[in-house]
LUMMAR-804271 format. One record per atom (N, C-alpha, C): residue number from 1; residue in three letters; atom name; x, y, z. Coordinates in Angstrom, 1 decimal. Example, Ala and Ser with C-alpha at 12.3 -4.5 7.8 and 13.67 -1.06 7.14 Angstrom:
<drenpas>
1  ALA  N  13.2  -5.7  7.8
1  ALA  CA  12.3  -4.5  7.8
1  ALA  C  13.2  -3.3  7.8
2  SER  N  12.8  -2.2  7.1
2  SER  CA  13.7  -1.1  7.1
2  SER  C  12.9  0.0  7.9
</drenpas>
This chain:
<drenpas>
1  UNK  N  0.8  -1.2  0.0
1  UNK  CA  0.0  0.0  0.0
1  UNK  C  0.9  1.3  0.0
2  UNK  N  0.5  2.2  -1.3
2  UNK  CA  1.2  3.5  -0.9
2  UNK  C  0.9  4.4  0.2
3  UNK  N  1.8  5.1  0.8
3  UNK  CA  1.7  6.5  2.2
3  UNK  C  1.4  7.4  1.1
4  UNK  N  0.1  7.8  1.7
4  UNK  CA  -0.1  9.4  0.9
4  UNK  C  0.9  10.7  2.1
5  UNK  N  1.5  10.3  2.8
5  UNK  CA  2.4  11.0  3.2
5  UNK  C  3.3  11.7  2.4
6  UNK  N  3.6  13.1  2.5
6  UNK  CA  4.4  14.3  2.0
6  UNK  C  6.0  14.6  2.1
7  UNK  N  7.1  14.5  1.5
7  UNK  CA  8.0  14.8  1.9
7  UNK  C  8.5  16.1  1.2
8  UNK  N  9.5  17.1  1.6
8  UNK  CA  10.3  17.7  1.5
8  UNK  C  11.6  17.6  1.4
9  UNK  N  12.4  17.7  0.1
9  UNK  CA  13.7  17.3  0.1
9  UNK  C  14.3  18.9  -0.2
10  UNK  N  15.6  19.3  0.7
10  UNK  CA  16.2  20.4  0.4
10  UNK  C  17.7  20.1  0.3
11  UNK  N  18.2  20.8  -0.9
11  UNK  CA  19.2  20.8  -1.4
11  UNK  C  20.3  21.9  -1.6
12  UNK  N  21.4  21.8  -0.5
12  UNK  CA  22.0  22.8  -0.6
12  UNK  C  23.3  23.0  -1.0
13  UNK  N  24.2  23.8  -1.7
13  UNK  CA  25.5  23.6  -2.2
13  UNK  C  26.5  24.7  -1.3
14  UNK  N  27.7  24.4  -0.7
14  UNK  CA  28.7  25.0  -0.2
14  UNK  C  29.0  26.1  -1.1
15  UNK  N  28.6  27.4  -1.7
15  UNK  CA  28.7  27.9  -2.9
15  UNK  C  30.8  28.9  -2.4
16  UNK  N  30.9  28.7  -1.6
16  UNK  CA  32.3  29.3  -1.3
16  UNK  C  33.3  28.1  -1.4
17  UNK  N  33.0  27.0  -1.6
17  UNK  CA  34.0  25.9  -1.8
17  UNK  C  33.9  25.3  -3.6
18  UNK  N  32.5  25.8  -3.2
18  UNK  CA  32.7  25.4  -5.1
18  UNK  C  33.5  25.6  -5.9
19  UNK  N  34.2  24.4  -6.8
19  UNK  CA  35.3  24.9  -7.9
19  UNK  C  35.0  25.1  -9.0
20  UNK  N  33.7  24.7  -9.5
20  UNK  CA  32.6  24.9  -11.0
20  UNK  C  33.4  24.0  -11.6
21  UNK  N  33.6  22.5  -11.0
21  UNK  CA  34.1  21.8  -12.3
21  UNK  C  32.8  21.3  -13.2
22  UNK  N  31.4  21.4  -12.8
22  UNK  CA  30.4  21.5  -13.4
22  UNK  C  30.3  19.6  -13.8
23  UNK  N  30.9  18.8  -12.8
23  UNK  CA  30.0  17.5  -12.5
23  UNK  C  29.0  17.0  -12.1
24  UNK  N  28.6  18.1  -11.1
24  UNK  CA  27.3  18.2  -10.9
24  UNK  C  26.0  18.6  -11.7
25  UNK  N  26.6  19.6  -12.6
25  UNK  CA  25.7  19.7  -14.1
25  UNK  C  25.5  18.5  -14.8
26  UNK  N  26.8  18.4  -15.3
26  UNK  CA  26.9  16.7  -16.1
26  UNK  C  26.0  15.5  -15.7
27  UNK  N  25.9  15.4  -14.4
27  UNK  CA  25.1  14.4  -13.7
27  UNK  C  23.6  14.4  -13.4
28  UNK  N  23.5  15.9  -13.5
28  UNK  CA  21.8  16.1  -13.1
28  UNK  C  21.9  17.0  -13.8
29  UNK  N  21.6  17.9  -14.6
29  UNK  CA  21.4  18.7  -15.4
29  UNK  C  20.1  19.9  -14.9
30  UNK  N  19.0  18.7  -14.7
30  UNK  CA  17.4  18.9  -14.2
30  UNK  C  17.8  19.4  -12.8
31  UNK  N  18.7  20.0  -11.8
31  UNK  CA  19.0  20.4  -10.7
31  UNK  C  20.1  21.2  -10.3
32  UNK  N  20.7  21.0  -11.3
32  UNK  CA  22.3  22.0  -11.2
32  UNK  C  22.8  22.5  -12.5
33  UNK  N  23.2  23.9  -12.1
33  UNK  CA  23.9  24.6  -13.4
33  UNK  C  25.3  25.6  -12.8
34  UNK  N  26.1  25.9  -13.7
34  UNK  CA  27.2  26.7  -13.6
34  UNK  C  26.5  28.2  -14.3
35  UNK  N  26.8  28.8  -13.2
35  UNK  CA  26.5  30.2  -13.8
35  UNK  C  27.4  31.3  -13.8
36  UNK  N  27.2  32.1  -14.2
36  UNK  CA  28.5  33.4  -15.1
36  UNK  C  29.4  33.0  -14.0
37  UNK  N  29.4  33.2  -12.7
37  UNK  CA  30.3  33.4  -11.5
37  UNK  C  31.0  32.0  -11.5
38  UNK  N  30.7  31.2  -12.6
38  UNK  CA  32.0  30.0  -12.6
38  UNK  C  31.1  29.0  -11.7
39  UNK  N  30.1  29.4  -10.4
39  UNK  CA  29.7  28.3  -9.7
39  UNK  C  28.5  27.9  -9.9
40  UNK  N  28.5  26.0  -8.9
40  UNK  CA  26.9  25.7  -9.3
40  UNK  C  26.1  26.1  -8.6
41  UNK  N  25.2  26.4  -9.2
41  UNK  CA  23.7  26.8  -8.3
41  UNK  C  22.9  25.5  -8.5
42  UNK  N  21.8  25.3  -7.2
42  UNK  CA  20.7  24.1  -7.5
42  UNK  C  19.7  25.1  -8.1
43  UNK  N  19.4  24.5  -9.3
43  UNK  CA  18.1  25.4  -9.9
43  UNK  C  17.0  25.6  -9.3
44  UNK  N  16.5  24.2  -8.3
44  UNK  CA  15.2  23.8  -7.7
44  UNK  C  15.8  23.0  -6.2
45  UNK  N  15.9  24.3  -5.5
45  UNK  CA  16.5  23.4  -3.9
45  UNK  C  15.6  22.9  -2.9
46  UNK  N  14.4  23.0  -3.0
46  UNK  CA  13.5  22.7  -2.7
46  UNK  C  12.1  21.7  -3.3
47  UNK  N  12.2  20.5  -3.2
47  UNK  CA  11.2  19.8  -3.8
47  UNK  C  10.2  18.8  -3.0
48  UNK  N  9.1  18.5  -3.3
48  UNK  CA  8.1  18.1  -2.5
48  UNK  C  7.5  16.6  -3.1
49  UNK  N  7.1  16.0  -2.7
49  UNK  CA  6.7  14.5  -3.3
49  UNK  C  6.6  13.6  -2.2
50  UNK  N  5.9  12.1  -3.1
50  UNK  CA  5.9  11.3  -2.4
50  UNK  C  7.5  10.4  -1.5
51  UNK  N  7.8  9.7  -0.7
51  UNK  CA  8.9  9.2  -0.4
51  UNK  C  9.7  8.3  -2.0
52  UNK  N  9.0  7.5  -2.8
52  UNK  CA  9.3  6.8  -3.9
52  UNK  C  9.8  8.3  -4.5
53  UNK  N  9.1  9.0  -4.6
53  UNK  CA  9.9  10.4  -5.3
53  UNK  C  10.8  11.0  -5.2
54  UNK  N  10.5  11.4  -3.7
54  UNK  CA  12.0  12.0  -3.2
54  UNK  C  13.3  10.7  -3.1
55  UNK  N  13.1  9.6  -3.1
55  UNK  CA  14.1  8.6  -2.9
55  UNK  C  14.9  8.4  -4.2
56  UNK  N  13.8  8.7  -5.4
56  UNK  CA  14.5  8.7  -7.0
56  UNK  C  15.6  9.6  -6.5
57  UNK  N  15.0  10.8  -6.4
57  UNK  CA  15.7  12.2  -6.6
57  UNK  C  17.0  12.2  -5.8
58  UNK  N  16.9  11.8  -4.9
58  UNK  CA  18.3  11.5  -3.8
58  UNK  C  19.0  10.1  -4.4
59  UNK  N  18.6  9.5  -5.1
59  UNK  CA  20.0  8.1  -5.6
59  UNK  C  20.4  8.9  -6.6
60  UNK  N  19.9  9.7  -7.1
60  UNK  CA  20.7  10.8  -8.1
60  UNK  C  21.4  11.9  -7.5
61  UNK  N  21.4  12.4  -6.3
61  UNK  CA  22.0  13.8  -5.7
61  UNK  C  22.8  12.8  -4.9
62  UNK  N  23.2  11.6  -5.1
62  UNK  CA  23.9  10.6  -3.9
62  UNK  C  25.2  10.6  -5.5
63  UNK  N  25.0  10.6  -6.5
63  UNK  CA  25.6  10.1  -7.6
63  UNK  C  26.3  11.7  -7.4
64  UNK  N  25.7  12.6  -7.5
64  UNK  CA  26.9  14.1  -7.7
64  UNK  C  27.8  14.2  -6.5
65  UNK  N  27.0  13.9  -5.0
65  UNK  CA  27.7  13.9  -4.0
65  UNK  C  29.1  13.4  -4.0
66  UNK  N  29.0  12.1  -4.5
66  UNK  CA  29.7  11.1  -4.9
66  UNK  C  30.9  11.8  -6.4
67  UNK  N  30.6  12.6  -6.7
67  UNK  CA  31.9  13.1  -7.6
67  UNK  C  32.3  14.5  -7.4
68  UNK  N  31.4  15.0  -6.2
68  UNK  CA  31.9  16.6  -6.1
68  UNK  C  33.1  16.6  -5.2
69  UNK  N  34.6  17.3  -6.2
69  UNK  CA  35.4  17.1  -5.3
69  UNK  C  35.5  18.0  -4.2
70  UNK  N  35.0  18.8  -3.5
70  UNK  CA  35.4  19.6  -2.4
70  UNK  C  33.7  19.1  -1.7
71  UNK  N  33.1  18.3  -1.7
71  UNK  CA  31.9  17.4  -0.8
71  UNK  C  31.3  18.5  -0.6
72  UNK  N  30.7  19.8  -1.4
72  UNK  CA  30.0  21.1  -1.0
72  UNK  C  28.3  20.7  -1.0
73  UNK  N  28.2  19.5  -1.3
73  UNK  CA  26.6  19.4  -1.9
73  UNK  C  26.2  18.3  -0.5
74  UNK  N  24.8  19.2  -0.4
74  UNK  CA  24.0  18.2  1.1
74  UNK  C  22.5  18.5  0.9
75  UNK  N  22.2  17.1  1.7
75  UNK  CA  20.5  17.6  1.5
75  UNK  C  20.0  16.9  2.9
76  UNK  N  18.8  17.2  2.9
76  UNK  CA  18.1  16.8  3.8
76  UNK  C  16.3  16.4  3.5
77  UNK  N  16.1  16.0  4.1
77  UNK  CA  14.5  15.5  4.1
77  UNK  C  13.8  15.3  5.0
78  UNK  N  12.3  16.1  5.0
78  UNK  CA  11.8  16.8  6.2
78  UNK  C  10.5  15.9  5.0
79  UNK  N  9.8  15.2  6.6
79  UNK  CA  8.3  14.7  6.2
79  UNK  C  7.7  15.4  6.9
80  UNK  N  6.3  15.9  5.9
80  UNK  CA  5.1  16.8  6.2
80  UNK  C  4.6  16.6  6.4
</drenpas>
């Protein structure tokens, strides 16, 4: 049985350690970009869904974590 329960996943990047090697673009595209200032920004740091949703979304922000070299990228998840 699905939980019609709510989550909140937030997404935040160290923006003073970032080096814009733009792995994080390469990998998620739909979530991160390099802008004029050389660094990544999260397009959408804030997203809402079921847990199957947010769990997609985090085995992918687990795959950038996983190549950002200075570890500036974190998230968290708050149920509503």
């Amino acid at each position: 049985m699905m939980s019609n329960k709510k989550f909140k996943l937030i997404i935040s990047i160290n923006y003073a350690d970032c080096t814009g090697c733009a792995s994080c673009q390469a990998l998620c595209p739909e979530l991160f970009e390099i802008r004029d200032d050389g660094k990544c920004w999260v397009t959408k740091d804030v997203i809402e869904g079921t847990k199957e949703e947010i769990d997609a979304i985090v085995n992918k922000i687990k795959e950038v974590i996983d190549v950002c070299p200075v570890c500036g990228i974190t998230y968290q998840i708050i149920e509503e």
